[in-house]
PAPA-448530 format. One line per 3 residues: number of its first residue (from 1); their letters; for each residue z, y, x of C-alpha. Coordinates in steps of 0.02 Angstrom, whole numbers, plus 50000, padded with zeros to 5 digits. Layout:
N
NUM = a = Z/Y/X  ... .
***
This chain:
306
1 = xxx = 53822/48668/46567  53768/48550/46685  53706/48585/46887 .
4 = xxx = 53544/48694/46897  53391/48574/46945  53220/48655/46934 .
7 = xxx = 53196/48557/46769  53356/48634/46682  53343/48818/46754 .
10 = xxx = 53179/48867/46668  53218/48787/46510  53197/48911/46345 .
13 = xxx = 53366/48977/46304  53393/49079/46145  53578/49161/46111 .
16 = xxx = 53634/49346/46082  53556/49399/46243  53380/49345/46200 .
19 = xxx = 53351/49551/46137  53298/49564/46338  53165/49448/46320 .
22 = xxx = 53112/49499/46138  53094/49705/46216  52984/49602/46341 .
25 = xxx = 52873/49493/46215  52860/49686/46106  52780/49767/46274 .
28 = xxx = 52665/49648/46313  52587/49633/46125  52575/49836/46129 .
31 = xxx = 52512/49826/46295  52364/49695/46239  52342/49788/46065 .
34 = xxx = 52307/49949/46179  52177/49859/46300  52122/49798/46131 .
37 = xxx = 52098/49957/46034  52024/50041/46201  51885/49906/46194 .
40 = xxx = 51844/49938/46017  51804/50112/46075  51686/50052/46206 .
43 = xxx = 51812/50085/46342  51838/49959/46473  51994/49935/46558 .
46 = xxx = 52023/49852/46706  52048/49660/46696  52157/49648/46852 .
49 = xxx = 52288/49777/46783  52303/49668/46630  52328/49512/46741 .
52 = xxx = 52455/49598/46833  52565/49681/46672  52559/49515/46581 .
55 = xxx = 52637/49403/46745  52759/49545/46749  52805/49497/46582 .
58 = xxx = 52813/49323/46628  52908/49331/46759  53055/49448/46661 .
61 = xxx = 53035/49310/46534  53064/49163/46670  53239/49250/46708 .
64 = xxx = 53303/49309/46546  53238/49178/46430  53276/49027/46515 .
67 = xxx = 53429/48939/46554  53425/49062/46721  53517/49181/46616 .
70 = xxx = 53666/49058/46591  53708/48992/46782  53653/49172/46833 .
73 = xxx = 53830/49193/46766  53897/49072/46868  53820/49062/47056 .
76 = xxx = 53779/49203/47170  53617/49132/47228  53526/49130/47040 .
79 = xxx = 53603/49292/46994  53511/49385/47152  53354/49284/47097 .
82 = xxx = 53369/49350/46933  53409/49550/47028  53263/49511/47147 .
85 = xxx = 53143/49457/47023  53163/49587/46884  53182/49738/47029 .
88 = xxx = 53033/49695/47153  52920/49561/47063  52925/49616/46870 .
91 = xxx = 52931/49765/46914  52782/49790/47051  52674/49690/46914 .
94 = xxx = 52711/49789/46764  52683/49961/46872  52516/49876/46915 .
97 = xxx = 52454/49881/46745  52474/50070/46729  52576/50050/46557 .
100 = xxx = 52589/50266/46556  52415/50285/46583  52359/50158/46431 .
103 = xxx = 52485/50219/46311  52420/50386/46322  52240/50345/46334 .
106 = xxx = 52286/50235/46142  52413/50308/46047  52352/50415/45918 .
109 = xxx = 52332/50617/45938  52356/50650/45737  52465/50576/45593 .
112 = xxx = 52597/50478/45607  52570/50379/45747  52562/50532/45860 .
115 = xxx = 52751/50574/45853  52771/50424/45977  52614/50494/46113 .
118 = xxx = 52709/50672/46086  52884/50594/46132  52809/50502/46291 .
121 = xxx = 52734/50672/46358  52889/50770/46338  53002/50611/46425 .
124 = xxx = 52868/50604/46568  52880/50813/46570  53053/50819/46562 .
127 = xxx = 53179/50874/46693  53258/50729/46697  53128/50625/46736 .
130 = xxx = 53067/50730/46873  53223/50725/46968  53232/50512/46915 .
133 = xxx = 53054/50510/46989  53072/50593/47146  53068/50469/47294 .
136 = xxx = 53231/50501/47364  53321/50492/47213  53212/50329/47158 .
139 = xxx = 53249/50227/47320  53417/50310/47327  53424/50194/47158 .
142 = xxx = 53351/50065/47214  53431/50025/47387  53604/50092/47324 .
145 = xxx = 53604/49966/47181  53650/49827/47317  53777/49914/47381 .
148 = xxx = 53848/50008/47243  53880/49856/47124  53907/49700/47274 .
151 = xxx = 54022/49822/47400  54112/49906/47261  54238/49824/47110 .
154 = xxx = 54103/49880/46999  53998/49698/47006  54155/49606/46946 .
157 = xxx = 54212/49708/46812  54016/49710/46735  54018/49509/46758 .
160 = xxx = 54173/49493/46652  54043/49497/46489  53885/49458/46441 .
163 = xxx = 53843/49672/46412  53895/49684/46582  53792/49551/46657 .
166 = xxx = 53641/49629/46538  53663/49804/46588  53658/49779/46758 .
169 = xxx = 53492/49680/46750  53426/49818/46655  53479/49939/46777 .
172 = xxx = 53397/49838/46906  53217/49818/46827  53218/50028/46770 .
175 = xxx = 53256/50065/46971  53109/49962/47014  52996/50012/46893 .
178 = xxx = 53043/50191/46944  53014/50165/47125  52851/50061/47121 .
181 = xxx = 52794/50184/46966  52806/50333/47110  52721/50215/47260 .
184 = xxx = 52578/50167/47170  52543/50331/47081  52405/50236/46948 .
187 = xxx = 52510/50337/46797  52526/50522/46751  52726/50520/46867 .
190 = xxx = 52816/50665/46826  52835/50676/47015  52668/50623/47129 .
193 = xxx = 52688/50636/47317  52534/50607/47439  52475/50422/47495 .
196 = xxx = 52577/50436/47675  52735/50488/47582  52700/50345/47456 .
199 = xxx = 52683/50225/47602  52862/50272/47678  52950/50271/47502 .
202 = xxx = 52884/50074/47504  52954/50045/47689  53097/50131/47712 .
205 = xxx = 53188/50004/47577  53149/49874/47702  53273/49885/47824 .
208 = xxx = 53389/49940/47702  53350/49772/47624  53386/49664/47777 .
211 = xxx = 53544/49735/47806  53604/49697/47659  53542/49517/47678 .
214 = xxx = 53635/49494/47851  53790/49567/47790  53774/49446/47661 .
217 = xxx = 53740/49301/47752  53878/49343/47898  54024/49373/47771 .
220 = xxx = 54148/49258/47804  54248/49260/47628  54141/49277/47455 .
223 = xxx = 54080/49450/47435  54116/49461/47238  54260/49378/47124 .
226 = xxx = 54137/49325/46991  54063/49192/47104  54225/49127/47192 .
229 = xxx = 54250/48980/47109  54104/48866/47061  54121/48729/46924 .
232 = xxx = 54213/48594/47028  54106/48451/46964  53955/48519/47021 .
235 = xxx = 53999/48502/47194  53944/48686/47242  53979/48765/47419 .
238 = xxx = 54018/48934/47367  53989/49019/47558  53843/48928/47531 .
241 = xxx = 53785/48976/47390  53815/49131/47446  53714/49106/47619 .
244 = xxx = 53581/49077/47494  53592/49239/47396  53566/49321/47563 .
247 = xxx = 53417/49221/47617  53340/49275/47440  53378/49452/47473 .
250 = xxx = 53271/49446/47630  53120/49346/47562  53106/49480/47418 .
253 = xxx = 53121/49608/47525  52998/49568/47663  52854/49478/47570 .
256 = xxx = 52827/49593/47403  52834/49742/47509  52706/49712/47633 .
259 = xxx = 52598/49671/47493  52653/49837/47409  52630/49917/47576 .
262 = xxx = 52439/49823/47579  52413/49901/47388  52446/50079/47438 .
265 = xxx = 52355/50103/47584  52194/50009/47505  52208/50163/47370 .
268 = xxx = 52225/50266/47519  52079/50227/47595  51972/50216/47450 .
271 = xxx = 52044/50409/47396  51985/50457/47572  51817/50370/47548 .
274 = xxx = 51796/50454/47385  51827/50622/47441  51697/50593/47579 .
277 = xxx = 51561/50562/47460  51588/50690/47346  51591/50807/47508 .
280 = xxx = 51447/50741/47580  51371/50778/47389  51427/50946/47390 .
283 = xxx = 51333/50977/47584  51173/50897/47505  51194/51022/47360 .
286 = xxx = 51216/51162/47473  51080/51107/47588  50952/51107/47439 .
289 = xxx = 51004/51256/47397  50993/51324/47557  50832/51243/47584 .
292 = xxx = 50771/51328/47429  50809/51487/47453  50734/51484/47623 .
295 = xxx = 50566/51440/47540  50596/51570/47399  50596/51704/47547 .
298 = xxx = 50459/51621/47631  50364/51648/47481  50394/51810/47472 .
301 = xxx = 50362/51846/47632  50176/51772/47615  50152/51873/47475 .
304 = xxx = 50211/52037/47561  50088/52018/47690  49937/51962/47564 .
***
């Protein structure tokens, strides 16, 4: 394999890990056949949550279909891209495009297509998935991943296959989709917390984040085995490719959240505008009913003294 240039690293690659990116290409066609058979009922779904699902697609495609799979194996730096991409960026997208709430709203209620709407309820019902949805376990996830596979052996053993490599990316995509499924709340979560509580589960990664990124950029020796040695003829700085796993680290954790941040407390303010108009609905209701009555007894007063 030659050096990674822009050119090379997003070129197609098809092997025995391209099932990743197949699972992918299967979500997105379901995904479009639901917006589709919603439509042909005359229901309209929101364009910008089909925007946001299909770049999240894209983007898991850009890291597991293209040659970014292959020097993933092989330098630090493109292997936190791919981490990065598929736990905050894929993931933020595809929560975006409230995948729960479509699936429900299109799956059939009778024959056979119904057994799959039935299993989704009883997995988002479940037990498990409550406790996997609450936000402390969910950022526990999230944040831990970094530490518990790039502080521990647990990174190099994984790397020493291609399942390894594959498991861990998988692992890294279900912890965000699990914490930006909870933050955003736009699908039936088996665990829903109020808009301030969704706000902190988004910024209390953050620091979390950064630390990571210093103590990645200040180490003086590489952190994991895997990336030790780079190919010698592609005249690779391995501390430096390694200063520049850190540096991605940051950017993904400072940018995508504030715009995550941004997201949540727009619904927030809009759920607080919407409550204000239905109350200010329910005091004109009153009022004219109030109003009503008033002249119902004024009435009878008038008649009283006829």
């Amino acid at each position: 394999m030659d050096p990674p240039t822009l050119l090379t690293l997003f070129t197609p690659q098809v092997d025995v890990t391209s099932f990743f990116p197949a699972l992918a290409l299967v979500a997105l066609v379901a995904y479009l056949r639901g917006v589709r058979a919603l439509g042909r009922r005359g229901v309209r779904w929101p364009r910008h949550r089909t925007v946001a699902f299909t770049l999240g697609i894209v983007s898991v495609l850009l890291v597991t279909a293209t040659q970014v799979m292959g020097y993933g194996m092989m330098l630090f730096s493109i292997h936190m891209l791919q981490k990065m991409v598929l736990a905050v960026l894929s993931s933020m997208l595809i929560m975006l495009g409230a995948p729960v709430s479509l699936a429900i709203r299109t799956l059939p209620r009778r024959g056979r297509g119904a057994v799959w709407r039935r299993l989704l309820v009883l997995v988002m019902r479940s037990r498990t998935a409550a406790v996997l949805a609450h936000p402390v376990v969910s950022t526990t996830l999230f944040v831990g991943s970094l530490y518990g596979f790039y502080f521990t052996p647990a990174f190099d053993l994984l790397m020493r296959h291609w399942a390894g490599s594959l498991l861990m990316l998988t692992f890294f995509l279900f912890t965000g989709l699990l914490a930006f499924g909870g933050a955003f709340g736009l699908d039936p979560w088996p665990h829903r917390v109020s808009a301030p509580m969704r706000l902190l589960e988004l910024v209390v990664p953050g620091p979390l984040h950064a630390f990571f990124a210093v103590a990645v950029m200040m180490a003086s020796t590489p952190l994991v085995q895997a990336f030790r040695h780079a190919p010698a003829d592609w005249g690779v700085d391995v501390m430096t490719d390694q200063l520049a796993a850190g540096n991605i680290v940051w950017g993904f954790g400072e940018l995508p959240t504030i715009i995550a941040v941004a997201i949540v407390f727009q619904q927030w303010v809009r759920s607080d505008e919407r409550r204000a108009r239905a109350g200010d609905r329910r005091a004109e209701v009153d009022l004219a009913a109030y109003n009503a009555e008033l002249a119902r007894l004024a009435e009878g007063q008038r008649r009283t003294v006829r």
